[in-house]
N, C-alpha and C positions, 0 to 999 in steps of 0.2 A: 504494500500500500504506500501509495505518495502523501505526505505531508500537504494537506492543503487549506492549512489554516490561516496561514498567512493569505495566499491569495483569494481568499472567501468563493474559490472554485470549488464543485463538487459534482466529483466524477459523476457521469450517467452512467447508468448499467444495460442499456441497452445498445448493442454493438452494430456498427453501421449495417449498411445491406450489403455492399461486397463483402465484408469476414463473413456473415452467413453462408452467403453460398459458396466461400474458400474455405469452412469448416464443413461444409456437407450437406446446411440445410438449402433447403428450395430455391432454385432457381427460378424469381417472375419470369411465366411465358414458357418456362420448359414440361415437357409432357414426363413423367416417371417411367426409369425403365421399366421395357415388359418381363413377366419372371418367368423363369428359367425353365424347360421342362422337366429340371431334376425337381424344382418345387413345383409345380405343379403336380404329380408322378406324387410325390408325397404329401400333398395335401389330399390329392386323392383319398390314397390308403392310410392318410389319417381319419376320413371320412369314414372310411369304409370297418373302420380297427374301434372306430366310437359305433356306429350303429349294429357291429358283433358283439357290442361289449353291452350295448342297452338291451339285446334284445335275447341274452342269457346272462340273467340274471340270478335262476335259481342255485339254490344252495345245494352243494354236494359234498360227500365224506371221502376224503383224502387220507387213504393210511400210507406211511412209509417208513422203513425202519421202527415197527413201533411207536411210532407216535400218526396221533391222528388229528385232523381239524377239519373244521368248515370252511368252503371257500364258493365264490361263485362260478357257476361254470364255465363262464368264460376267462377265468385267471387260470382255472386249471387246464383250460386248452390251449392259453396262448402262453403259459409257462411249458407244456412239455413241447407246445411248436418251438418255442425257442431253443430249449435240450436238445432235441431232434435235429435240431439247425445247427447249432454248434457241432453238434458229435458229426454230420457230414460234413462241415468245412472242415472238422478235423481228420476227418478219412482219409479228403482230398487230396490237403496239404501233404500230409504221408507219404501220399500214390506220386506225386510229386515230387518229392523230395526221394522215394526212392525208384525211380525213373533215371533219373541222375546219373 
C-alpha cells in the first residue's frame, strides 16, 4: 500500500478496462470461446452419470470380507464399474509392458 495521506488521494479499486481484459476478464464486443468437445463428451456423461444415479436409488446389502452395509444401488454399480475398470487398465498395461 502507498502512503497517501499527504496527498489527500485515495486509491480507487476499480481497475481500468484494458487490465481487465489483460487479466482475463471480458473483452466488450468479443463473443466466448466455443467448448471443446472433450467438454462437451463430458458434460454429457455427466448428465447421463446424474440421471443413473437418480433413478436407483434403492437401498441394497453389501457384504465383503465380513463386514456389511447399506448402500444405494447405484454406488454399488458405479463402485464395482470402477474396480472392473481399473483391474482392465491394469491387465493392459501388463500385456504391454510384457510385449516388450
Amino acid at each position: 500500500m502507498t502512503d497517501t495521506s499527504a496527498t489527500g488521494h485515495v486509491p480507487s479499486h476499480t481497475p481500468p478496462e484494458d487490465s481487465v481484459a489483460l487479466a482475463g476478464g471480458p473483452v466488450p464486443g468479443s463473443t466466448p470461446p466455443a467448448p471443446t468437445p472433450g467438454v462437451i463428451v463430458f458434460a454429457v456423461v455427466l448428465v447421463l452419470l446424474l440421471i443413473f444415479i437418480l433413478q436407483n436409488t434403492q437401498s441394497v446389502q453389501i457384504s465383503y470380507l465380513g463386514a456389511t452395509g447399506h448402500v444405494s444401488l447405484a454406488v454399488a454399480m458405479l463402485l464395482t464399474a470402477i474396480a472392473g475398470s481399473l483391474r482392465i487398465w491394469q491387465l493392459r498395461r501388463h500385456l504391454r509392458r510384457s510385449a516388450r
